[in-house]
C-alpha positions in Angstrom: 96.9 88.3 108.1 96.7 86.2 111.7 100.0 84.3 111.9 100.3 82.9 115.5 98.2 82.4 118.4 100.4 84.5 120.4 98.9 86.1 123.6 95.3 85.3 123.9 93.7 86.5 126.7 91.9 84.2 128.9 88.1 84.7 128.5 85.6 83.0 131.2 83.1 81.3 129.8 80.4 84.0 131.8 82.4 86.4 130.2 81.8 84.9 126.9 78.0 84.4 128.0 77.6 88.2 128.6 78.9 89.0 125.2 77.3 86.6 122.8 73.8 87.2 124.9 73.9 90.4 122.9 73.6 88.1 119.9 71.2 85.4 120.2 67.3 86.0 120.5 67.3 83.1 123.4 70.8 84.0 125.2 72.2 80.3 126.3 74.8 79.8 129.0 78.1 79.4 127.8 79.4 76.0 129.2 83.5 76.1 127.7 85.5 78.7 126.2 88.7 77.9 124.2 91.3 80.4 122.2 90.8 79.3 118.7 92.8 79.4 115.1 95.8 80.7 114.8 94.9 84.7 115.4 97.7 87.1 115.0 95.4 90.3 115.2 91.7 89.7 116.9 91.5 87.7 120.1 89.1 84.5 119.2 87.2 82.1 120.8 85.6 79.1 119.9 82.3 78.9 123.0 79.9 76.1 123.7 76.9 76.1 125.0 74.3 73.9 126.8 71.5 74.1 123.9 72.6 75.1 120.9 75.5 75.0 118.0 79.4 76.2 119.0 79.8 80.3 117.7 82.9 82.2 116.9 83.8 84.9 118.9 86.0 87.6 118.3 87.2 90.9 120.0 88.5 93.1 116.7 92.1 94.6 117.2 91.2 98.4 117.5 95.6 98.6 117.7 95.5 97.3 113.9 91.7 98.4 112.6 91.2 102.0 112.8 87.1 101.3 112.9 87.3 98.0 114.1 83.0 98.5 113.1 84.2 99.0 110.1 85.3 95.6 109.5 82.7 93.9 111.6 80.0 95.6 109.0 81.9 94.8 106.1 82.2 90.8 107.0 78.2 90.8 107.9 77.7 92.7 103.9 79.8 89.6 102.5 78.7 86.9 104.4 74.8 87.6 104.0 75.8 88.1 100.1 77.7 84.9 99.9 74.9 83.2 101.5 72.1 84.6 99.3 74.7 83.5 96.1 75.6 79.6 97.6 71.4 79.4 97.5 71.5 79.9 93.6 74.6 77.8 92.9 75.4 74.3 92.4 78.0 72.4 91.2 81.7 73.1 92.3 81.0 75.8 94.7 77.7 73.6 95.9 79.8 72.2 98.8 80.9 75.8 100.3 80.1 76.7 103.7 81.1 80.4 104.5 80.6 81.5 108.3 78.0 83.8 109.1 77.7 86.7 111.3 75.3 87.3 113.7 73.0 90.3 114.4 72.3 92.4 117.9 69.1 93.0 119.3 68.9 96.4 117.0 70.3 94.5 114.0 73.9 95.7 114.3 76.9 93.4 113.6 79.3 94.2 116.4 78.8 94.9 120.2 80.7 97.3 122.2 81.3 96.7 126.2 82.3 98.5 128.9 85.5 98.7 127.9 84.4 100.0 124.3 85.9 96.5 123.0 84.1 95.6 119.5 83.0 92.1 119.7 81.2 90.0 117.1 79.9 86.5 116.9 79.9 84.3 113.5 78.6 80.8 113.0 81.4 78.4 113.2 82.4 75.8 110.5 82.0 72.2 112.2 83.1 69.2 110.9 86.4 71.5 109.3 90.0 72.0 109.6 92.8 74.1 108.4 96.6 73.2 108.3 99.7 75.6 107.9 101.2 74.3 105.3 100.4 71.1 102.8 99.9 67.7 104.1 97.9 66.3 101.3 98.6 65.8 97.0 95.0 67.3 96.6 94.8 70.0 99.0 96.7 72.6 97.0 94.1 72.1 93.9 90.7 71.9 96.4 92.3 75.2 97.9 92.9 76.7 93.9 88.8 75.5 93.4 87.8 76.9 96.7 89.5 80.4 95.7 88.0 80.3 92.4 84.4 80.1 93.7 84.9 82.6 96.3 85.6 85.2 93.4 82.3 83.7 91.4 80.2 83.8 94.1 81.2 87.7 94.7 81.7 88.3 91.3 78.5 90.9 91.4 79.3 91.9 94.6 79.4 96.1 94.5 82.7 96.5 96.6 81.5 100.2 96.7 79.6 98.9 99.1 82.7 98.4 101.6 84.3 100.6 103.9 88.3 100.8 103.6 88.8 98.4 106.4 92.8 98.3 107.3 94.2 101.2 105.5 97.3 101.1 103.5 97.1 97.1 103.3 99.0 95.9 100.4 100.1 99.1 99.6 103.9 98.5 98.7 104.8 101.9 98.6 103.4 103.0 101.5 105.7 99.7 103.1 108.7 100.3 101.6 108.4 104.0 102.9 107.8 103.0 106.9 110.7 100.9 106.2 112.8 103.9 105.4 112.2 105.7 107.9 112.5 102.7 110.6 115.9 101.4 109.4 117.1 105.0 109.4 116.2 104.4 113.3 116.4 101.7 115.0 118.2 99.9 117.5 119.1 96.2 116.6 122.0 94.2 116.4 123.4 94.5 112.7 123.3 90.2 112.9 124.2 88.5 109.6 120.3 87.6 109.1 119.9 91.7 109.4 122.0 92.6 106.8 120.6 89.7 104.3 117.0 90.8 104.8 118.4 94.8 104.6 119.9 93.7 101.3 117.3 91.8 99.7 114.9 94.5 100.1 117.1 97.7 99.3 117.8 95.7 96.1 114.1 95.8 95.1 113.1 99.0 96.3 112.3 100.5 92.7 110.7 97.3 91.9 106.7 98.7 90.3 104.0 97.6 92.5 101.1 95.5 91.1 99.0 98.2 91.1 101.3 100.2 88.6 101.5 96.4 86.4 97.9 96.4 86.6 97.5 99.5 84.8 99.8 99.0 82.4 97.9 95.9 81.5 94.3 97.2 81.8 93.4 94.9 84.7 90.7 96.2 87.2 90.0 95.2 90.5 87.1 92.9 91.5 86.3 92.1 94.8 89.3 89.7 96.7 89.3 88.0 99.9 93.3 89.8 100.6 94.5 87.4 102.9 93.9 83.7 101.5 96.6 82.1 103.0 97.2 78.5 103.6 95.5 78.1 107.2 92.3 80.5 106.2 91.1 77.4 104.3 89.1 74.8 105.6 88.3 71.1 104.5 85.9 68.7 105.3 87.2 66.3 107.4 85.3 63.2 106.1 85.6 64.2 102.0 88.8 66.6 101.9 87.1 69.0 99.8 88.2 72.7 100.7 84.5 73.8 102.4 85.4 77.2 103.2 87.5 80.8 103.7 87.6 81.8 106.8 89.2 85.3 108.2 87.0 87.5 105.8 88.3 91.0 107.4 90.4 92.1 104.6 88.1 91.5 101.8 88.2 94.4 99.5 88.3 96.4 95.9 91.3 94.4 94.5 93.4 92.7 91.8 93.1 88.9 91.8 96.9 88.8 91.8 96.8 89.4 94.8 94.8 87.0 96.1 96.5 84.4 93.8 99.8 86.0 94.8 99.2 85.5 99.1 97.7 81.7 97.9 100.9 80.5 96.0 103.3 81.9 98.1 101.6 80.6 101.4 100.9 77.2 99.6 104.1 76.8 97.6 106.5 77.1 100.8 105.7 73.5 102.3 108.0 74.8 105.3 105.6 77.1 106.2 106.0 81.1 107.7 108.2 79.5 110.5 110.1 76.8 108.7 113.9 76.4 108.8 115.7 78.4 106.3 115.7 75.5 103.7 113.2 77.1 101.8 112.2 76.7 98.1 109.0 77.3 96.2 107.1 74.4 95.0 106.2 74.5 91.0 104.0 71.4 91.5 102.1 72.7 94.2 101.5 75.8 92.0 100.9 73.6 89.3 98.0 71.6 91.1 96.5 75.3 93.2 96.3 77.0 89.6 95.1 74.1 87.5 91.8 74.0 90.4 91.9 77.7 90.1 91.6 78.3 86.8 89.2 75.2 85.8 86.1 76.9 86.6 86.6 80.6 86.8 87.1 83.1 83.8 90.4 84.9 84.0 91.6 87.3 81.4 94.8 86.7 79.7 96.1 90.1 80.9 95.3 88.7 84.3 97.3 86.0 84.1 100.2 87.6 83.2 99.6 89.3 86.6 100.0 85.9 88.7 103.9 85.7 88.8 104.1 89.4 89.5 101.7 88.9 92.2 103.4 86.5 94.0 106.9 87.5 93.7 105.4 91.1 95.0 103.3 89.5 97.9 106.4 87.5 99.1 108.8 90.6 98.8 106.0 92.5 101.0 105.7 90.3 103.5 109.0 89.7 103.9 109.3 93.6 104.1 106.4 93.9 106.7 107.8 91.2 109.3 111.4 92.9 109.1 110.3 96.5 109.6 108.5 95.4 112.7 111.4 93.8 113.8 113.1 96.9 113.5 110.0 98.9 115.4 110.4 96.8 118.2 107.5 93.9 117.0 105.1 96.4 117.3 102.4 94.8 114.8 102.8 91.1 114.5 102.3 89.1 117.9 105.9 87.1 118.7 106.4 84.5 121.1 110.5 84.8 121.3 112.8 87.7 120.4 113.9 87.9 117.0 110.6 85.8 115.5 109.7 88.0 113.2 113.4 88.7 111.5 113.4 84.6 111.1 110.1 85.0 109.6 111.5 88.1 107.4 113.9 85.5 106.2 112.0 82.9 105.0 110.1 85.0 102.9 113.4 86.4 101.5 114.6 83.1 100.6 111.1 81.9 99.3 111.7 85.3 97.2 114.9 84.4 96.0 113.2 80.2 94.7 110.3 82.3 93.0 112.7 84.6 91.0 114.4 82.0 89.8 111.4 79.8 88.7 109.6 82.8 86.5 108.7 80.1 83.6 107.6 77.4 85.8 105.3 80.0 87.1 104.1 81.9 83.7 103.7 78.5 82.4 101.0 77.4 85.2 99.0 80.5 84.6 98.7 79.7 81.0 100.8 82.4 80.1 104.2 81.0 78.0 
């Protein structure tokens, strides 16, 4: 969901010691604050102290989350869960390392200020990093392993349990009809790289969504991490092992087609989001992300099936969501130039256009053909 560290604002590192004194039992000074990741929605920080380990700290976008507590309880539910399940496991999902959120004074897991900004704090993953697109032969099947142990280790997880965080996410329908009504509206320049997105999504408006596949198929939802795109994951930088998934906010009641669906089709375009329009989707690097996927984690047949339809419809709704908010005025995802997220609308339509065509390749990775 973050796509561009667009637009931080400057935090003080008193200012930073005010808020995260809320959240430590022995407040410490704050000695250097520093924007951190590549955060499209919340504002974060990355602050040092004098005495004790680095924290992550994050104002939550109230503009995007309707109850920006909302997400700040549901992160602290699935961090202390995946916590208590990395203490009973071994193995391939021995070398996770999940962040951890903090608690107040009266055991919440946000703070509001003055300003009735919601803040929280979460341990931060040292020793890590994350890259936007491939750079290594093994990172796409660490990243498949890494994805395949996040679902284990919440795999008893009661998503009941979680409040609906960011409404209408990865609802196609409810996408396609904003677009309607925002193309019926607005105000840009009819540009040749308009009219392409325009027709490669008015030619797949009746596409069904995944939802309507799922049923067909009997497929239920378990609970999905909904964002795992290529720079959420994080890998050791003295083994290379994929350590951790970062960005928990959208982690939901879902089908693991979509999960799957965001990974391939972040991890398949070695361009990335903001590549050229060269674009092609990789059938190796799905090979390799699948194959570490599906090695250690049970995945139904019908399931499966779901993976090309996933990613196809991930790609066709991102694609859709960049381009309307080009046409609402980039409203929603931060930009650094005019006409960023059209460009960005366009790469997915091509990468759309290099899935279609590989359907087999695809089917065949999942086991499917």
């Amino acid at each position: 969901m973050d796509d561009g560290a667009v637009g931080h604002k400057v935090l003080s590192p008193s200012r930073l010691s005010e808020i995260t004194s809320s959240f430590l039992a022995d407040p410490d000074k704050v000695t250097s604050s520093e924007p951190l990741g590549a955060g499209n929605i919340n504002d974060t920080y990355l602050a040092t102290f004098r005495q004790r380990p680095p924290l992550v700290v994050q104002r939550l976008n109230a503009a995007v989350f309707p109850d920006p507590r909302c997400v700040a309880g549901n992160v602290a539910m699935v961090t202390a869960y995946l916590r208590t399940s990395l203490n009973s496991t071994s193995g391939r999902c021995g070398s996770c390392r999940f962040p951890e959120a903090l608690e107040t004074a009266d055991g919440g897991s946000w703070f509001e200020d003055q300003s009735g900004e919601i803040w929280r704090c979460l341990t931060y993953i040292d020793n890590a990093v994350s890259y936007p697109a491939v750079v290594r032969t093994d990172q796409p099947s660490e990243a498949g392993r890494l994805l395949g142990c996040f679902h284990a280790l919440l795999e008893d997880f009661d998503g009941s349990l979680l409040g609906e965080a960011l409404p209408g996410f990865h609802d196609l329908g409810n996408y396609k009809s904003s677009y309607l009504r925002s193309i019926a509206s607005h105000r840009r320049t009819l540009t040749s790289e308009f009219l392409y997105c325009q027709r490669m999504i008015e030619d797949r408006l009746e596409s069904r969504s995944l939802d309507e596949r799922a049923k067909e198929e009997g497929v239920f939802p378990r609970v999905i991490h909904g964002d795992p795109k290529c720079d959420n994951f994080l890998f050791d930088v003295s083994t290379n092992r994929a350590v951790s998934l970062i960005d928990l906010d959208t982690t939901s009641n879902g089908l693991l087609a979509v999960d799957l669906g965001d990974c391939l089709r972040s991890f398949c375009n070695p361009a990335g989001e903001k590549g050229s329009l060269d674009i092609m989707f990789d059938s190796r690097i799905c090979d390799r992300l699948l194959n570490g996927y599906l090695e250690g984690f049970a995945v139904t047949h019908a399931e499966r099936y779901l993976i090309y339809h996933g990613v196809r419809l991930l790609t066709y709704e991102l694609g859709l969501r960049f381009f309307a908010d080009h046409l609402n005025d980039d409203c929603y995802f931060k930009v650094a130039r005019e006409g960023e997220n059209l460009h960005k609308a366009c790469v997915q339509f091509k990468l759309l256009e290099s899935i279609e065509k590989q359907r087999s390749a695809i089917e065949r990775a999942a086991g499917v053909s």
